[in-house]
GUTILUM-834806 format. One record per residue: residue in three letters; x, y, z of N, C-alpha, C in turn. Coordinates in steps of 0.02 Angstrom, whole numbers, plus 32768, in hexadecimal, padded with zeros to 4 digits. Layout:
<nodes>
AlaXYZXYZXYZ ...
</nodes>
This chain:
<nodes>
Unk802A7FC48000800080008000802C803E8000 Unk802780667FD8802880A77FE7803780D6801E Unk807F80E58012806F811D80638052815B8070 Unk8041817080C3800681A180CF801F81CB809C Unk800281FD80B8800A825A809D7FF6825D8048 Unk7FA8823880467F83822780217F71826D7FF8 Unk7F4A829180327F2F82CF80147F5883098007 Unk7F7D830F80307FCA83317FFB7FE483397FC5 Unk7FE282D57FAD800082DD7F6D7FD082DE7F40 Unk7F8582DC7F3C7F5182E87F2C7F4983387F08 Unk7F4E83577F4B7F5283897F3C7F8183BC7F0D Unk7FA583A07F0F7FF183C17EF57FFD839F7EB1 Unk7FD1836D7E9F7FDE83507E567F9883497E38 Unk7F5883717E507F2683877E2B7F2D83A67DF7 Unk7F5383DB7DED7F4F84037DB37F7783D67D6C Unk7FA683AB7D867FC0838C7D507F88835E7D3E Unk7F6E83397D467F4082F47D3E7F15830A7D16 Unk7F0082CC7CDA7ECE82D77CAE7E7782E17CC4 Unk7E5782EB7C947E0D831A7CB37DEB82F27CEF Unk7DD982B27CDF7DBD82807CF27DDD826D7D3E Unk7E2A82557D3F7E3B82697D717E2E82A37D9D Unk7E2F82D27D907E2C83077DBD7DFF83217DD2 Unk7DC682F87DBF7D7A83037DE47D7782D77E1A Unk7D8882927E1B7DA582677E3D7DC2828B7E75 Unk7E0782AC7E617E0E82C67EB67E0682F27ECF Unk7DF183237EA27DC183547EAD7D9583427EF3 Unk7D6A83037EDA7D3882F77F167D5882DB7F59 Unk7D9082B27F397DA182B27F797DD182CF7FA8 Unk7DDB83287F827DFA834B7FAB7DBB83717FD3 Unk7D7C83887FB97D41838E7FB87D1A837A7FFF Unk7D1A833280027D15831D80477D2382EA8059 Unk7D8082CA80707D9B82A080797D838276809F Unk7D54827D80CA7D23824B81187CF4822C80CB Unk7CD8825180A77C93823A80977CB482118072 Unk7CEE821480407D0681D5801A7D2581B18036 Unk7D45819E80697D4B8164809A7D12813580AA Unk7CD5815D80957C9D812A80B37C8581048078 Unk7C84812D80457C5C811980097C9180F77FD5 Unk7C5980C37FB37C6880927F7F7C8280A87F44 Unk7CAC808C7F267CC980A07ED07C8B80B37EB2 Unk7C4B80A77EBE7C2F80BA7E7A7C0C80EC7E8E Unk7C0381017ED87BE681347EF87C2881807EF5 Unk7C6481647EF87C9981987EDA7CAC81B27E8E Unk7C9C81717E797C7581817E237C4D81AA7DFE Unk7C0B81AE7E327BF081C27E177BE282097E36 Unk7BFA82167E6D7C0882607E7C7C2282777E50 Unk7C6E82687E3C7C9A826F7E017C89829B7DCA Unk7C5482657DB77C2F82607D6C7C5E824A7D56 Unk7C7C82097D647CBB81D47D267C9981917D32 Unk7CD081737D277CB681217D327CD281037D6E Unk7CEB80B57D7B7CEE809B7DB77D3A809E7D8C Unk7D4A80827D597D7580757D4F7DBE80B57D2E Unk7D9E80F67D457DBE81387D437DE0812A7DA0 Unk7D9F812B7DB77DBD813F7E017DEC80ED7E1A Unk7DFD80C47DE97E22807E7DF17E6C80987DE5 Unk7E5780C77DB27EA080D97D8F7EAF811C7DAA Unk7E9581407DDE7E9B817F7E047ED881577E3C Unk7EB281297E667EBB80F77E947F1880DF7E8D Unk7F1D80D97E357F5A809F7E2F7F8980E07E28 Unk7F75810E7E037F94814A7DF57FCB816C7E3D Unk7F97816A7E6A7FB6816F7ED77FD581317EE8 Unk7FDF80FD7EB0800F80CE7EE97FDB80A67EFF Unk7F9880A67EF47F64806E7F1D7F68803D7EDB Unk7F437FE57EF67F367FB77ED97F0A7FC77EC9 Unk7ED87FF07EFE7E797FDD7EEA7E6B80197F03 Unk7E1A80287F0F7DFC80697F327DF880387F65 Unk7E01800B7F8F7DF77FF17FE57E4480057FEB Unk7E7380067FD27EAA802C7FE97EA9806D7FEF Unk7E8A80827FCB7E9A80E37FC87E4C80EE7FFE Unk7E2780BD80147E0280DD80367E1580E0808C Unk7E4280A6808C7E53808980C67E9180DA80DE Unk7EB280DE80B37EEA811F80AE7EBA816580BE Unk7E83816A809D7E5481A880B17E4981AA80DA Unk7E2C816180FA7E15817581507E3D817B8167 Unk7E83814781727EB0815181A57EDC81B681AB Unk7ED381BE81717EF0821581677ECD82418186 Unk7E7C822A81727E3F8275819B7E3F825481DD Unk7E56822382007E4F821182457E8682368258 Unk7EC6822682537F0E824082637EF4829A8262 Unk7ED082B8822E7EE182FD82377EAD830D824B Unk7E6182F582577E2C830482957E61830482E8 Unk7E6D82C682EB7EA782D5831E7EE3830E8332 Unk7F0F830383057F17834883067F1B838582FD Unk7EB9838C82F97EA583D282D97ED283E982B5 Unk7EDC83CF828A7ED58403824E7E9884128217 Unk7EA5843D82057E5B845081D27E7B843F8190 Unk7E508408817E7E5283EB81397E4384118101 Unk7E23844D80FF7E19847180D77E2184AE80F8 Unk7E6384CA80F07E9884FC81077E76854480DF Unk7E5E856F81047E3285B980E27E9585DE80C1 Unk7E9D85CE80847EE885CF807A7EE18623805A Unk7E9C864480497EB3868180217EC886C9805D Unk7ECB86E6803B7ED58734805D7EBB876C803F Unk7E99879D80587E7D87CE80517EB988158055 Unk7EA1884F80347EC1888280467ECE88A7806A Unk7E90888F80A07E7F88B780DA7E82888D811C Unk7E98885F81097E9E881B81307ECC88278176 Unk7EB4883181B67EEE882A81E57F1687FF81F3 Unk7F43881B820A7F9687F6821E7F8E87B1823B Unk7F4987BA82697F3F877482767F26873A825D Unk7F20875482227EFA872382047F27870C81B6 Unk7F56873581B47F8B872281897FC186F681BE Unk7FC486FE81FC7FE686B682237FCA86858224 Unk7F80869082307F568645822C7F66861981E6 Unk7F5B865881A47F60862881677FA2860A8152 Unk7FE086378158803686178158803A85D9818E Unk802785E881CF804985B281EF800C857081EF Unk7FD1857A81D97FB2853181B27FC48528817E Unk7FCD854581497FFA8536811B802F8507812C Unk805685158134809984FF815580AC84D28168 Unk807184CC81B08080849981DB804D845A81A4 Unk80278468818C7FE88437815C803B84118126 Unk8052844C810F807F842180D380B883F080FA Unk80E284078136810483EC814380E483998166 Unk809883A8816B807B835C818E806C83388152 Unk80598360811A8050833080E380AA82FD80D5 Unk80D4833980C7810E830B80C1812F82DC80F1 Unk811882E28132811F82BA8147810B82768140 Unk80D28286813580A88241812980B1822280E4 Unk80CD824280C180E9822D807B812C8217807A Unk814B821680A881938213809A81AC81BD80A7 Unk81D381BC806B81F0817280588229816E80A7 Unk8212815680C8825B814080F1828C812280DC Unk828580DE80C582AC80BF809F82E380E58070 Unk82C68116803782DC8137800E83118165804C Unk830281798063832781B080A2835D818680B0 Unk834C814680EA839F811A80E983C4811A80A2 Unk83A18106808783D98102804584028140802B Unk83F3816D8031840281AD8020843A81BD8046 Unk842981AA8098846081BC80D3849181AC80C8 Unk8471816980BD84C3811580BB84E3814C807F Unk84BA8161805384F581678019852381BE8035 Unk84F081DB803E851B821B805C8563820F807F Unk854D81EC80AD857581D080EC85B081C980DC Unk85BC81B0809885E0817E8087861681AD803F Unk85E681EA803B860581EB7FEA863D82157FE1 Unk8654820C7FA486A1823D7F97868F82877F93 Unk864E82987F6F863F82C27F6785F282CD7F65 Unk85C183097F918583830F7F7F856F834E7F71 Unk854883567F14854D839F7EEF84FD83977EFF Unk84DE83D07F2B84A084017F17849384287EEC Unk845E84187EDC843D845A7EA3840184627E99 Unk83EA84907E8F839D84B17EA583A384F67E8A Unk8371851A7E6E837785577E56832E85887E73 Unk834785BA7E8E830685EA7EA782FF85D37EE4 Unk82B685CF7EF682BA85B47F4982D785707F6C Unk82D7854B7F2A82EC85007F388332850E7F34 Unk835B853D7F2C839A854C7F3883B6855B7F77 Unk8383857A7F92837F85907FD68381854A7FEE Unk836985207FF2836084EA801A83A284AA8029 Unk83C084CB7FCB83F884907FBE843184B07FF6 Unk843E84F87FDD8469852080148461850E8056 Unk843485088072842884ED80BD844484BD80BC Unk842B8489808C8445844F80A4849D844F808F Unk84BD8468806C84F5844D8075851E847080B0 Unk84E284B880C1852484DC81018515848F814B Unk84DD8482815284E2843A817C851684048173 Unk850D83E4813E853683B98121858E83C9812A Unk859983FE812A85D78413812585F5840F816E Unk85C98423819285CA844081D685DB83EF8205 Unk85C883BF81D985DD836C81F68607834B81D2 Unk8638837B81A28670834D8170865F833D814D Unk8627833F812A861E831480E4862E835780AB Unk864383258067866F835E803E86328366801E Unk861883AF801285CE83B1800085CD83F57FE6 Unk85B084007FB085A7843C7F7D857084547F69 Unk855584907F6A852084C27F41853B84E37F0C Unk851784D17ED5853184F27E998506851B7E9D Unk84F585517E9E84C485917E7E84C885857E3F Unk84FA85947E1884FD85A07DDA84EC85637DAF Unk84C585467D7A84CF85057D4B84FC85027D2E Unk852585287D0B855F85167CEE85A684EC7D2B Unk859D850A7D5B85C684DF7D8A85C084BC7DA9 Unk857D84B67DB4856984627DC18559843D7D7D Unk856D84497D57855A84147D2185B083F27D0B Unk85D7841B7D1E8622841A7D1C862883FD7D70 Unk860D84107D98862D83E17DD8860383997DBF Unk85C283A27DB6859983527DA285C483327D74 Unk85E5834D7D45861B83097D25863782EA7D40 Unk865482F27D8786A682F47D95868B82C27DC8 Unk864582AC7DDB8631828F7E05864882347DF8 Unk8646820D7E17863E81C47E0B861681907E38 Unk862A81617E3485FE81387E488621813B7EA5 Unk85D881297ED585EA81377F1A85D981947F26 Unk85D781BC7EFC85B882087F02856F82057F01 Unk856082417F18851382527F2F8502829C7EEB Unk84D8828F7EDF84C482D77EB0847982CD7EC2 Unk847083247EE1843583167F0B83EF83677ED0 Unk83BD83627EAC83AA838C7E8A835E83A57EB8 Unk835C83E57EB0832983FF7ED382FF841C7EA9 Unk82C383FD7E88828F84287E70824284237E78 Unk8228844C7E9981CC842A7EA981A884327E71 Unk81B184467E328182842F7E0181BD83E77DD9 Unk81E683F77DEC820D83AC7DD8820C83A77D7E Unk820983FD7D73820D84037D23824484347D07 Unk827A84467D4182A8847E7D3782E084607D0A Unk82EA84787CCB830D845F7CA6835A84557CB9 Unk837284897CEF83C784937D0683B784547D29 Unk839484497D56839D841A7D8D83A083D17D70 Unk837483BD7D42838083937D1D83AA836F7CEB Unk83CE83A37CE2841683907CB38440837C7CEE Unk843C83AD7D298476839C7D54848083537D65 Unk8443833B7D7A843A82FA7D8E844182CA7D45 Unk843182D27D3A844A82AA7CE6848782A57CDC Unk84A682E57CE184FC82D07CE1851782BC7D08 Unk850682C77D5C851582A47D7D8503824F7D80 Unk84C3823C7D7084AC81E07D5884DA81E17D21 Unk84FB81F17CE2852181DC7CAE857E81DC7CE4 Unk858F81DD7D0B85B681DB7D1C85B281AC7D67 Unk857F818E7D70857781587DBC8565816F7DF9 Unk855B81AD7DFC855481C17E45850D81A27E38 Unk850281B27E7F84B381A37E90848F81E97E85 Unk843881E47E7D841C821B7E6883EC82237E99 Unk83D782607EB383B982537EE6837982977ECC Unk8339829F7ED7830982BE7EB582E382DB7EF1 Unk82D5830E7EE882BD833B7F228275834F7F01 Unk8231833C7F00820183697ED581CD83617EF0 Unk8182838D7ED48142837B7EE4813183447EBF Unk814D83477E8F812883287E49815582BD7E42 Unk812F828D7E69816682557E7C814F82387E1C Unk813E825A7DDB814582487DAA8148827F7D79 Unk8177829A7D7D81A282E47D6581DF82CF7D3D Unk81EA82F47D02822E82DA7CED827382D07D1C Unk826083007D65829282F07D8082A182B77DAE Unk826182A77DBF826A82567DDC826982217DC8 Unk824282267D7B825781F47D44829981E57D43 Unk82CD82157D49830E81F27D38835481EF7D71 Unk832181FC7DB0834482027DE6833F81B27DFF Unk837F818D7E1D838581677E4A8349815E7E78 Unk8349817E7EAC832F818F7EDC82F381D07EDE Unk82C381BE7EF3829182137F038268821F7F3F Unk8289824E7F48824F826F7F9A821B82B37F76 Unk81E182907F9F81B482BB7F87819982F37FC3 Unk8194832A7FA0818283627FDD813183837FE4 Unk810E837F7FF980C883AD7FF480BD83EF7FFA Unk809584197FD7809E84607FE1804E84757FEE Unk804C84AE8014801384BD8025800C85087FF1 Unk7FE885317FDA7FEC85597FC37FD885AF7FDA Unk7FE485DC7FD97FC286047FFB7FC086387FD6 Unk7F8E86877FCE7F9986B67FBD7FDE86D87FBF Unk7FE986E27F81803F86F87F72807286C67F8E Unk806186867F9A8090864E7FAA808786227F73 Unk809A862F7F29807B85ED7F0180A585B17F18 Unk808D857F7EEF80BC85327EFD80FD85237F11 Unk812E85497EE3817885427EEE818085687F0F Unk816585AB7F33816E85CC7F68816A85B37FB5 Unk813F858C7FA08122855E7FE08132851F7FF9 Unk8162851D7FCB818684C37FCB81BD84D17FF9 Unk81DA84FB800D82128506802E822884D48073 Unk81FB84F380AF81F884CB80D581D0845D80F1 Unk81C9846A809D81D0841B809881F7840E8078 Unk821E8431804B8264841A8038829384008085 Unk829D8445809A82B1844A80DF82B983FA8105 Unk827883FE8117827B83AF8137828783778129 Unk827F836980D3829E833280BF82EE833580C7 Unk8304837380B68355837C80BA835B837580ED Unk833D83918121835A8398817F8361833F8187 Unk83228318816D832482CA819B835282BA8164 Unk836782BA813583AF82A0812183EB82AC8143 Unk83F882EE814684268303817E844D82E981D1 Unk83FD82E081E683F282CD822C84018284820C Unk83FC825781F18400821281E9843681FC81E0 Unk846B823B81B184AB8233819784E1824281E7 Unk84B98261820684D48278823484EB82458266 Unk84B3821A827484A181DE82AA84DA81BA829E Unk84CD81A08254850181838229855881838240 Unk855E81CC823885A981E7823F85A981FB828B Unk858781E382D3858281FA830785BE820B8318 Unk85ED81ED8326862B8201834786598240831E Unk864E823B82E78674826382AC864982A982BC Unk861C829F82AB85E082D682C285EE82F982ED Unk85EF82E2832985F8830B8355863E83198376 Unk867C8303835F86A38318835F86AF8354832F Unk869983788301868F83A282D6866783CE82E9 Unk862383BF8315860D83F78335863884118367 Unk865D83E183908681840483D086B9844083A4 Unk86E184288376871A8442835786F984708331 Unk86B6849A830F86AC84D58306868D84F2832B Unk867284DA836286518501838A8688852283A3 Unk86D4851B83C686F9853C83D4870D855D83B9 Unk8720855B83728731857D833486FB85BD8335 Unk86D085C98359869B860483498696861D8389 Unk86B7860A83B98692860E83F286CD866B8412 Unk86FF867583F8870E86B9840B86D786F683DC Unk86B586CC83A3867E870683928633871783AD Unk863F86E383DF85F886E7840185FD872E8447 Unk85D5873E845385CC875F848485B7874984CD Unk85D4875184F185BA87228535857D872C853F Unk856786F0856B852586EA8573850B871685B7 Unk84FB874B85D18506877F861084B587628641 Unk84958746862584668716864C849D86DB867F Unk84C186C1866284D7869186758520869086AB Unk852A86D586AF856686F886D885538708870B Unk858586EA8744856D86F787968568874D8798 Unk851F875887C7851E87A687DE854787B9880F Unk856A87EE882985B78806884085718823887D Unk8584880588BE855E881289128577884E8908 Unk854388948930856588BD8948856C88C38988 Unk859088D9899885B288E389E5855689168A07 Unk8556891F8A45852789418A5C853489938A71 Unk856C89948A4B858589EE8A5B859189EB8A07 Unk858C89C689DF85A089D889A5855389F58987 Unk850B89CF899B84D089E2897484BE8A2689A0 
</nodes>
């Protein structure tokens, strides 16, 4: 079966899917409780398709049947009745809209995408990724725009525990570091429509030369995970002036962070011998902590 974070990827791969499909999940973004209860032909015919549209909606998510994708609906609207969250997130914004109510819509946003990716996320795919990090001669990031932002994070981490690890900004120099890669290297590509043409060559030249390929996207059937090794998929919530790839950030984030943290576990002793040895390395630029400094008694002729 299929793993959770059902309505996530539902959501986030509606607009690609043909007509028929997308009435299909339409309804059951619509009202995820009521299609947990009801029969293929009762989801059918809400639809207006056939039984055998919403069969191929079903296989399309990774299910065998609709008793799999229904079994996945309930268990998802139970998990987030539990922990309140609102399944249908009020995501727009007004002009006149107060401050508080632009926190309510970002941080459901937010916190909604990062639970979807959670519940989507390949573990398996993650060890494998670590083992190979862990391990490699060399690991090149690349990501362009916000998903650049994310690759940058991750290699100032990565770096920060010894592993030899690179952000190309530029494509021309990661397409020239992606040659030089071989087999036992990591080439890691960041794109949430998983249609960015730089990011895709990178990883291409990096697979024509043995490294491993590792795919960062919304889209888990995008040219870029088509030809990636490996793919982690991220969920995005959307918001007024937050479109898609704006909003993918902090689920990029977390897929990179639990690689990190895993690579980390991995390299425990190495790890943290590297934290001790820069933390000192920084530590005459810090400023003392004046909370944490004994207060000087005064004498009783001194106050």
């Amino acid at each position: 079966m299929a793993g959770t974070g059902l309505l996530g990827r539902v959501r986030t791969e509606l607009p690609t899917l043909p007509e028929a499909l997308q009435r299909v999940g339409e309804r059951l973004l619509g009202d995820p409780e009521e299609t947990a209860r009801s029969t293929i032909v009762d989801l059918a015919e809400r639809a207006g398709t056939s039984t055998a549209t919403v069969t191929r909606f079903c296989r399309t998510f990774g299910y065998r049947g609709y008793a799999e994708l229904r079994v996945a609906v309930a268990t998802e609207t139970g998990r987030a009745a539990q922990a309140r969250w609102d399944t249908d997130i009020d995501r727009e914004i007004g002009p006149d809209d107060p401050l508080s109510h632009l926190l309510d819509v970002v941080a459901s946003a937010d916190g909604r995408a990062i639970q979807d990716t959670a519940g989507q996320v390949d573990l398996a795919a993650v060890d494998r990724v670590a083992a190979a990090v862990a391990e490699a001669r060399r690991v090149e990031l690349f990501g362009l725009g916000s998903s650049g932002n994310a690759a940058r994070e991750m290699a100032f981490r990565l770096e920060r525990i010894r592993v030899p690890c690179w952000h190309r900004p530029d494509p021309h120099t990661a397409l020239t570091n992606a040659a030089l890669l071989e087999a036992g290297d990591v080439a890691i590509g960041l794109s949430h429509s998983g249609r960015t043409r730089e990011v895709i060559e990178v990883l291409a030249e990096a697979a024509d030369h043995g490294a491993l390929t590792v795919a960062v996207t919304s889209f888990p059937r995008s040219p870029l995970a088509e030809m990636a090794d490996v793919v982690l998929t991220t969920a995005v919530q959307e918001t007024t002036f937050r479109l898609a790839a704006l909003s993918a950030l902090h689920s990029q984030l977390l897929v990179l962070d639990l690689i990190y943290v895993a690579v980390a576990q991995r390299t425990y002793r190495r790890t943290t011998e590297a934290f001790e040895v820069t933390a000192r390395a920084v530590a005459a630029h810090r400023l003392p902590d004046e909370s944490r400094r004994p207060r000087r008694r005064h004498r009783p002729e001194e106050r």
